[in-house]
C-alpha positions in Angstrom: 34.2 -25.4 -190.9 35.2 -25.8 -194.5 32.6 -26.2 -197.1 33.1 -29.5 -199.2 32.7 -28.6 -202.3 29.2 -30.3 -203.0 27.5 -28.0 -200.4 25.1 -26.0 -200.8 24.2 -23.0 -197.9 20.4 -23.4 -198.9 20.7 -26.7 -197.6 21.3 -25.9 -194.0 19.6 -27.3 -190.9 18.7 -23.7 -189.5 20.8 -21.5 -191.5 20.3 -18.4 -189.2 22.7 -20.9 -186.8 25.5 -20.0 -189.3 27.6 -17.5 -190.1 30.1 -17.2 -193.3 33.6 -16.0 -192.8 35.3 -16.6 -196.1 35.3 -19.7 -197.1 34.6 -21.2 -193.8 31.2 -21.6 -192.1 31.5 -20.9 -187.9 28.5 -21.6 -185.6 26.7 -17.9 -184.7 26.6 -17.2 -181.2 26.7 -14.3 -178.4 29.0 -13.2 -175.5 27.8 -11.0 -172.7 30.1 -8.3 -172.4 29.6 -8.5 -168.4 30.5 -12.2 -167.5 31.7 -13.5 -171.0 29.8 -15.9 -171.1 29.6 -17.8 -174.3 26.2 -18.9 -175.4 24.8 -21.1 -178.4 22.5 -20.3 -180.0 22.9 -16.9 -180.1 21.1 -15.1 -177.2 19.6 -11.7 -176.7 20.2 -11.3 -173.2 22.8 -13.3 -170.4 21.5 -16.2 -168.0 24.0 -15.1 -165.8 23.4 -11.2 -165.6 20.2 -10.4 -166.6 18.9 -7.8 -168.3 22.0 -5.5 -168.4 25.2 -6.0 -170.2 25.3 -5.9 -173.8 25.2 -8.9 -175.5 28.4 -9.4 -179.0 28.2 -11.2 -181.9 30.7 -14.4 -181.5 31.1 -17.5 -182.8 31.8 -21.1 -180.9 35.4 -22.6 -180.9 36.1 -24.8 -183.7 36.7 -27.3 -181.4 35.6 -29.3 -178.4 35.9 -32.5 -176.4 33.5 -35.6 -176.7 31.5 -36.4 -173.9 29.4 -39.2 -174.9 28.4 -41.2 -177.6 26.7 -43.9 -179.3 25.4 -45.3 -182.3 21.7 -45.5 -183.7 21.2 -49.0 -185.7 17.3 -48.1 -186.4 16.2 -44.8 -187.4 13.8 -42.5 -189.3 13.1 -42.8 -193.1 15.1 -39.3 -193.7 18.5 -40.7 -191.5 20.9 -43.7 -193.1 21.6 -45.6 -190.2 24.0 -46.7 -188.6 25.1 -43.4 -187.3 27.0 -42.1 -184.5 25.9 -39.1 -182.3 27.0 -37.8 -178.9 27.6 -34.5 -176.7 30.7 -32.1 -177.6 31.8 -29.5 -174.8 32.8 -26.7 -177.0 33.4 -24.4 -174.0 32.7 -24.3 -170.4 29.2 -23.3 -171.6 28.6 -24.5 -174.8 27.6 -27.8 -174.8 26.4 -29.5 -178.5 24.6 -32.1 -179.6 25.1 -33.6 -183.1 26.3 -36.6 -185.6 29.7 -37.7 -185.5 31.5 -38.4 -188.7 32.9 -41.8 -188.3 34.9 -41.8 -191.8 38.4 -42.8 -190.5 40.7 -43.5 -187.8 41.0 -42.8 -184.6 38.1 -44.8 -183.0 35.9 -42.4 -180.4 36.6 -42.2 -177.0 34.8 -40.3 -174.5 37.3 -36.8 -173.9 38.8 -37.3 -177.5 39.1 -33.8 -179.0 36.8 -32.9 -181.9 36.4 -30.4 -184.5 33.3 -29.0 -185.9 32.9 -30.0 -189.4 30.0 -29.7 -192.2 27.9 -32.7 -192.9 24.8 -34.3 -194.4 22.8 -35.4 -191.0 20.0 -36.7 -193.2 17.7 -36.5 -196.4 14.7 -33.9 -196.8 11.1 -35.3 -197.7 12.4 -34.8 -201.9 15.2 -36.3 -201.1 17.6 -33.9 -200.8 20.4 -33.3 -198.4 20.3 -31.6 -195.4 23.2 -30.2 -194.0 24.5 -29.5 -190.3 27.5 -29.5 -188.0 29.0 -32.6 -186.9 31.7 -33.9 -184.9 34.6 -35.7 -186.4 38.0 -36.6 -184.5 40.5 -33.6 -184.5 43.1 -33.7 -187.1 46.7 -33.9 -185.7 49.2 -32.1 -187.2 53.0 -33.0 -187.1 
């Protein structure tokens, strides 16, 4: 995820979800080096084949496909409604929740491809923003 250029990484929603590569921010999680099974957020041992293998440092596809969606018209003081939100399968175990930038064509559609990209998901108690991943449409190229 690129970083706009008015964020700020003290801002973050859970900045130990994060990790910086560059200029880019990817979400932090773990593989299990017996299965390889991806899991977010990052995990200390596998669902799958507990307590052995060693768990590695990975990160989750910048990509995913939208399963569902909808829009809040009525929300908290800190949110601006009206906002979208939905569930993204990243991978065949990663499954996120989050805001969906709506800036922009194409409309949503359920099994749309999405990419992960930095966002303000709503305002702090001074005010200030608070940042996290969202969805917005995958960018075609050619």
């Amino acid at each position: 995820m690129k970083a706009p250029a008015d964020f700020r990484p003290e801002q973050l929603h859970r900045r130990d979800w994060y990790v910086q590569e560059g200029d880019t921010w990817r979400l932090r999680a773990s593989r299990c080096s017996g299965c390889g099974m991806l899991m977010f957020p990052a995990a200390h041992a596998c669902p799958r084949c507990w307590p052995a293998p060693p768990i590695e440092d990975a990160t989750v596809p910048e990509t995913g496909t939208l399963l569902s969606w909808t829009t809040a018209e009525i929300a908290p003081a800190s949110f601006a409604p009206p906002y979208a939100f939905g569930y993204a399968d990243m991978t065949p175990t990663v499954r996120l929740f989050g805001q969906i930038d709506r800036t922009g064509d194409p409309p949503l559609a359920v099994d749309m491809k999405i990419e992960l990209v930095l966002g303000v998901v709503s305002r702090d108690h001074q005010g200030q923003a608070v940042w996290a991943y969202k969805f917005a449409p995958a960018i075609r190229e050619g």
